[in-house]
C-alpha positions in Angstrom: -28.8 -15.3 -1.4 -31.6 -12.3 -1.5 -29.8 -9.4 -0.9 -31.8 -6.3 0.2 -30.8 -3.2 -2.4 -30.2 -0.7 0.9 -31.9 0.4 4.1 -35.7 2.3 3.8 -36.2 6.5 4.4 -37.7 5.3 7.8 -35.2 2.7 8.8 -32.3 6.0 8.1 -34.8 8.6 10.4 -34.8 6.1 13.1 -31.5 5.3 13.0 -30.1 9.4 12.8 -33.1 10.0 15.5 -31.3 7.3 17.5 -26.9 7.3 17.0 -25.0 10.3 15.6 -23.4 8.9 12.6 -20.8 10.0 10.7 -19.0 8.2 7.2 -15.1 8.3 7.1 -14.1 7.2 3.2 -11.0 6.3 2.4 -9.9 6.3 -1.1 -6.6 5.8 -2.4 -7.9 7.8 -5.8 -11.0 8.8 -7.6 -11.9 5.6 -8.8 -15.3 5.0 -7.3 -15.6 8.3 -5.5 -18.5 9.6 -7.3 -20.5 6.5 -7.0 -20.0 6.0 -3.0 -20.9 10.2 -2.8 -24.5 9.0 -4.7 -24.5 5.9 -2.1 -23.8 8.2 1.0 -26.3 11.2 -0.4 -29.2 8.4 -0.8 -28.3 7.0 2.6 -28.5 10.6 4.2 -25.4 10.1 6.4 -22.8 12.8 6.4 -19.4 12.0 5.0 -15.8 12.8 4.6 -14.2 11.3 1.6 -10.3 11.1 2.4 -8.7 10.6 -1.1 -4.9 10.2 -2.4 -6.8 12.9 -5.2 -7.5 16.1 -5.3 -11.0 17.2 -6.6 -13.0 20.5 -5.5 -16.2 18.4 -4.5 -17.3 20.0 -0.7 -16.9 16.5 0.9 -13.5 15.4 -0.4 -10.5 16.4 1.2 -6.9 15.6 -0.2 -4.1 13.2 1.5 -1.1 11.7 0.1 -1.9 8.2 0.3 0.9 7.4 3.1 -1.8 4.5 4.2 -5.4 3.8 5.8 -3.8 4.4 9.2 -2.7 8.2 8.1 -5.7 8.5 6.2 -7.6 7.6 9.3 -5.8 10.1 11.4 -5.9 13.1 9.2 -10.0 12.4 8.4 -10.7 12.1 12.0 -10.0 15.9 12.9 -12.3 16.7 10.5 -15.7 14.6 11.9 -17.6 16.5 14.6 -17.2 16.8 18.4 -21.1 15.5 18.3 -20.8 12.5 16.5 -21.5 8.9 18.4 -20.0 6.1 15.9 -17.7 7.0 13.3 -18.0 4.6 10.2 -15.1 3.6 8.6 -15.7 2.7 5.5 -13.7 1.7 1.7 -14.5 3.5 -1.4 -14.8 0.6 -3.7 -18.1 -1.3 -1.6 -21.6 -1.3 -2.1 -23.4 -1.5 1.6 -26.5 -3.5 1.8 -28.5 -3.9 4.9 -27.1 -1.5 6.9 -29.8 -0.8 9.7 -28.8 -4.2 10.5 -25.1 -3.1 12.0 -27.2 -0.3 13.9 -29.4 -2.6 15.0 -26.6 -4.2 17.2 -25.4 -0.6 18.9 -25.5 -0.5 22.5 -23.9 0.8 25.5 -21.6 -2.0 25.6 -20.9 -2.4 22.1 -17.6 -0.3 20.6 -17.6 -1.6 17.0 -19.5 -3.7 14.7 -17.8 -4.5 11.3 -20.0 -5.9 8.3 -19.6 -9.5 6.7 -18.1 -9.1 3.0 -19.1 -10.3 -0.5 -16.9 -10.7 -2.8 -17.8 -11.1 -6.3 -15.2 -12.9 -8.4 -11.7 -13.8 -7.8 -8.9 -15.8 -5.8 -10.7 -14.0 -2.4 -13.7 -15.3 -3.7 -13.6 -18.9 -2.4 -10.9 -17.6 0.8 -13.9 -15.3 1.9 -16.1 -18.0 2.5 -13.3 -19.8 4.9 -12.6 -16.8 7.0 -16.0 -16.2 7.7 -17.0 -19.1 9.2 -13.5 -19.1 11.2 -14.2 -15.5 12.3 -17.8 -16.6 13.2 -15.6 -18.7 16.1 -12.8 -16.6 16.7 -11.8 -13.2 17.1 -8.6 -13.3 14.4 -9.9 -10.2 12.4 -12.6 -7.8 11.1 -13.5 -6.6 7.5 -11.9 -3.1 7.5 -14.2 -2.3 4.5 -17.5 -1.6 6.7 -16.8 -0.8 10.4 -18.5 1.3 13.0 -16.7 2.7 16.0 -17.5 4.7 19.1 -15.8 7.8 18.5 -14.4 8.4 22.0 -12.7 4.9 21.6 -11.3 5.9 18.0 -10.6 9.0 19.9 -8.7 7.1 22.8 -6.5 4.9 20.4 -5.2 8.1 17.9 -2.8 8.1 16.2 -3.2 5.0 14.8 0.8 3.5 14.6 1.9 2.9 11.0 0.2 -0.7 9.9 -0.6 -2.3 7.0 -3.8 -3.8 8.8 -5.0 -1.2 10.5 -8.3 -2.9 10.9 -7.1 -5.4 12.8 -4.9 -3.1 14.9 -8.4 -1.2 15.5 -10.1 -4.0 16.2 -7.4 -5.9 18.7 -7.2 -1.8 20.8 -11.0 -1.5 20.9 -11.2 -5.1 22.6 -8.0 -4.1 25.4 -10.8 -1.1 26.4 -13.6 -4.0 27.9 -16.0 -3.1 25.0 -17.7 -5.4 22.6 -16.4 -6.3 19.2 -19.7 -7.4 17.0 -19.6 -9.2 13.5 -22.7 -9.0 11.4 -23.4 -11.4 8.8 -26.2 -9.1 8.1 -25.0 -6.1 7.2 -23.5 -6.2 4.0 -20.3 -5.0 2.4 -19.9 -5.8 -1.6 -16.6 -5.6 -3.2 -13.6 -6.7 -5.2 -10.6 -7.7 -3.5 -8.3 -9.5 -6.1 -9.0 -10.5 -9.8 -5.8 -13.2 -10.3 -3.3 -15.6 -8.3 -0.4 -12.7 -8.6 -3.0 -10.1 -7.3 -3.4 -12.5 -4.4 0.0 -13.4 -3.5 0.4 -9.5 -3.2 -2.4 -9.0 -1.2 -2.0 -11.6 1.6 1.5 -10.9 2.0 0.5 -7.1 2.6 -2.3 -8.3 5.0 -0.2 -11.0 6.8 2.6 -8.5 7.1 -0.1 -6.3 8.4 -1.4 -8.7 11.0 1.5 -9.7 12.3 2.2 -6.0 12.9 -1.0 -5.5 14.8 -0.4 -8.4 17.2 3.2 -6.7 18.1 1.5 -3.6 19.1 -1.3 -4.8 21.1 -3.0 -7.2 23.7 -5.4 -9.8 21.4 -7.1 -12.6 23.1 -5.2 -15.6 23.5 -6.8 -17.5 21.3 -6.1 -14.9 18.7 -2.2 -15.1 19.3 -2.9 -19.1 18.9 -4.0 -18.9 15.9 -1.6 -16.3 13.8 1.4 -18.7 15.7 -0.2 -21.9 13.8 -1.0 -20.1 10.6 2.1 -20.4 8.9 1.5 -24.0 9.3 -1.8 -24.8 9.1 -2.3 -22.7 6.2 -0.1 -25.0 4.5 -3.7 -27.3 4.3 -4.9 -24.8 1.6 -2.7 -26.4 -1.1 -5.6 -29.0 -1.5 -6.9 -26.0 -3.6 -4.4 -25.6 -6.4 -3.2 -22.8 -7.8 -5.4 -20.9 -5.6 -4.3 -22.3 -2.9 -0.6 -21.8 -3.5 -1.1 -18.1 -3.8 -2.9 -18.0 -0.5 0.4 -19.7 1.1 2.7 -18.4 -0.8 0.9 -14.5 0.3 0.6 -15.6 4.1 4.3 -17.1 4.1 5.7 -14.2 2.3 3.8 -11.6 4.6 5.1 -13.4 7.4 8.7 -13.4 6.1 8.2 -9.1 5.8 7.3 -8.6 9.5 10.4 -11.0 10.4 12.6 -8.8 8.5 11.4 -5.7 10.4 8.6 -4.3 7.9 7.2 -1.7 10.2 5.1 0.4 7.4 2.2 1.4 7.0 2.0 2.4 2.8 1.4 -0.6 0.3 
């Protein structure tokens, strides 16, 4: 895949000349603060940095990490009463191609989220699978790149304690009539999980998540369809080994959290 390194100084002035944008970074620490403030500065964007940290840089502000929902909430007071789309975004990615998410920004259109890369790992070869899914259906955006139409963020605050609180984004922006947009263009790189345990642990925080999400909101149908068949039909994925156990054994255990009345937001 050619990859382009990052948008050009005249795609940014047309796109500033065009949308008010505004970054919204959430980072659980410092780890890979300093090298998403050298992405952001290059961009030309301006940015809050919401981090579990404390550091005296101008554009970082400290928040226990309680969660990306509280982090969301507390960072939002702090973006500008002028500012269009709000751009939610995760400290550990590299964006590439991102005039191509503005590209899609219309009067109809209340969030775009980017297609992810992942670069080694379990989520790896489970990347590739929910893509082409989500390509179909509407079960779930990538909550590492996302642009939102502030007075829809706006309408839905205070996010409710979730552990997927892109999805509960997501499944609220769709109940106002506006358009949810995927991108394959635009460009999130990242690194999700390294080992099998690392999976496991991840996809039961992100099933548990989902789960939660659908409980607090209106999805399409066919997005309720498919999170009733997935404890089942994921059970297909043990063609894959090892791999494929920890995806299963993540979903199954997520699932098992939300039964017992997981309601939380930290992880």
């Amino acid at each position: 895949m050619s990859l382009k390194k990052n948008i050009s100084f005249t795609d940014v002035c047309a796109c500033i000349h065009q949308h008010s944008l505004f970054f919204l970074v959430l980072a659980r620490d410092l780890n890979h603060v300093f090298t998403k403030i050298q992405e952001l500065d290059k961009m030309g964007f301006p940015y809050i940095i919401v981090c579990g940290q404390r550091h005296d840089h101008p554009n970082i502000v400290f928040r226990e990490p309680l969660g990306k929902y509280d982090a969301i909430n507390y960072g939002f007071n702090l973006i500008p009463n002028n500012i269009e789309f709000v751009v939610l975004n995760d400290v550990d990615t590299q964006i590439l191609n991102f005039a191509e998410a503005l590209k899609i920004l219309d009067n109809h259109v209340g969030l775009v989220y980017a297609k992810v890369i992942i670069s080694e790992g379990p989520q790896k070869m489970f990347s590739k699978l929910y893509e082409s899914i989500r390509t179909k259906f509407m079960i779930g955006p990538s909550g590492e790149l996302m642009l939102i139409r502030r007075q829809i963020l706006e309408s839905i605050l205070p996010l409710k304690p979730c552990k997927a609180e892109d999805a509960y984004i997501m499944f609220k922006v769709i109940e106002t009539g506006y358009k949810v947009v995927y991108s394959d263009k635009c460009l999130a790189l990242t690194e999700r999980t390294k080992t099998n345990y690392d999976e496991i642990n991840y996809k039961r925080r992100t099933t548990c998540g989902i789960y939660q999400a659908l409980s607090m909101t209106n999805p399409p149908i066919i997005t309720l369809i498919f999170y009733a068949l997935l404890p089942f039909s994921c059970l297909m994925l043990l063609v894959l080994g090892k791999v494929g156990f920890s995806f299963v054994k993540g979903i199954w255990l997520g699932l098992i959290d939300y039964m017992r009345g997981d309601l939380g937001g930290k992880f």
